[in-house]
C-alpha positions, -999 to +999 in steps of 0.1 A: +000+000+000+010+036-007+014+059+019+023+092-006+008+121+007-021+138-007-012+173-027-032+199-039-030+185-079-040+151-068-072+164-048-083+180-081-074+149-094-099+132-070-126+151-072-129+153-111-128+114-108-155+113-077-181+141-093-180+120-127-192+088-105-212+105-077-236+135-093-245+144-056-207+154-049-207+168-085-232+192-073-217+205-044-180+214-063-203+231-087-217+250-057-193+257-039-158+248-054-129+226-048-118+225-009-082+227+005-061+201+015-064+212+053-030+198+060-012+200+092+025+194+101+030+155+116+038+153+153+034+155+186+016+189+183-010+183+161-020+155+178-024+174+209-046+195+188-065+172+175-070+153+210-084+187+219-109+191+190-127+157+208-162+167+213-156+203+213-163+235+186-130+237+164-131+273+178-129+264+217-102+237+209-080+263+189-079+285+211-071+261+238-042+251+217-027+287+208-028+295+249-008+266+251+019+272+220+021+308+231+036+300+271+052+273+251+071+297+233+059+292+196+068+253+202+049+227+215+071+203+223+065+171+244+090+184+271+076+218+272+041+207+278+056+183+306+070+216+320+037+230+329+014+223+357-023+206+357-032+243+372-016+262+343-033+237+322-062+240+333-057+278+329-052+273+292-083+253+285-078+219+291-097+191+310-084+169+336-092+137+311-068+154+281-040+168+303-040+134+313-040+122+275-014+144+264+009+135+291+012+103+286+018+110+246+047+131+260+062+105+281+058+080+257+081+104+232+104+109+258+105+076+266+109+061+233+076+037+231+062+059+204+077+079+175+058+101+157+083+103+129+080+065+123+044+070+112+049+086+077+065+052+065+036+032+080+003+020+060-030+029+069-038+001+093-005+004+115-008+041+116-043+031+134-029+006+158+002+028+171-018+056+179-048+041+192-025+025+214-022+056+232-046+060+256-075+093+244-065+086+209-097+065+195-103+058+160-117+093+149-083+108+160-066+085+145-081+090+109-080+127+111-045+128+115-042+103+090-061+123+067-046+161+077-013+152+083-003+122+069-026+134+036-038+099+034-063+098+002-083+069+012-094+077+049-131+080+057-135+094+094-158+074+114-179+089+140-171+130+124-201+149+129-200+171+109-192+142+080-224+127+090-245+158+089-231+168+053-236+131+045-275+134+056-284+162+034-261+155+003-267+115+003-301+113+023-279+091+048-300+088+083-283+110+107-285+077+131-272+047+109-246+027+123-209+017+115-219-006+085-238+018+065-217+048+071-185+026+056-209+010+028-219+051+022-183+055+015-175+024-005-183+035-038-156+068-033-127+045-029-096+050-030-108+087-027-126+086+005-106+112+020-117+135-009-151+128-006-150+137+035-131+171+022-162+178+003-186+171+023-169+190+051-168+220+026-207+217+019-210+216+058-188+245+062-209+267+035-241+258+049-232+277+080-221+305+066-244+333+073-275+338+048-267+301+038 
């Protein structure tokens, strides 16, 4: 299996090949355009960040994180966050549960038992058992960072919200289906799936613009 990154020419690529199967995802690049890649840098920090996007707004969780980069610096490092204390945490925006999270991602750096950097070499599947190894990181974080900074072109987020409420009024998909029929949803955008979620996030994204 591949594990090339995803690039701007190859998500145009993608989505020509995806609106000329799926008319539905047709209609919302003619609505509303091609997305962007939404890459992030690989690493400790964006995982943090993405540990903090669990069941919060993107909004609260960002500005969680830039608290934290700022008295970090500009860097957040694994030994840097280490440095603070659950108080100053706390300060910043974070919950007892992910302090707790991060902290042991940061130990485990430190430590040795998990590399980061490894991860860009890895296929799909052992991307997903290293970092669900770690304890807060479940599946959905998992994919995401698959997806944003590993620019994996086949991930298909299970669980995203947002994905399921673009999915429900571009597809029809019931808000409340299970595991099964959100991956059979999905099936026919292979190898593309992580396309397909990038539209679908941008159709989310537009209907809540303002006079949407």
């Amino acid at each position: 299996m591949s594990t090339a990154s995803l690039t701007a020419a190859g998500l145009a690529r993608a989505a020509r090949v995806l609106c000329r199967r799926d008319p539905d995802l047709a209609r919302v690049v003619a609505a509303h355009g091609l997305p962007p890649l939404w890459d992030r840098p690989t690493g400790f920090a964006t995982l943090t960040l993405i540990i903090l996007e669990q069941q919060v707004s993107l909004a609260s969780a960002r500005a969680t994180y830039e608290r934290l980069r700022e008295a970090s610096g500009g860097a957040v490092t694994p030994a840097a966050f280490l440095g603070f204390a659950d108080a100053e945490l706390r300060a910043f925006g974070f919950s007892r549960q992910k302090t707790g999270y991060v902290r042991g991602m940061a130990e485990h750096i430190l430590t040795g038992r998990f590399d980061p950097d490894a991860l860009a070499a890895l296929p799909d599947a052992e991307v997903r058992v290293r970092l669900v190894a770690l304890k807060g990181i479940g599946t959905w974080t998992a994919d995401i960072y698959l997806l944003m900074a590993l620019g994996r072109p086949d991930i298909w987020p299970r669980g995203d919200l947002a994905l399921i409420k673009a999915a429900h009024a571009v597809k029809g998909h019931p808000l409340k289906a299970g595991p099964e029929a959100w991956e059979a949803l999905a099936e026919p955008w292979r190898p593309y799936r992580a396309v397909a979620a990038r539209l679908l996030w941008q159709y989310y994204l537009a209907q809540r613009r303002p006079g949407a």
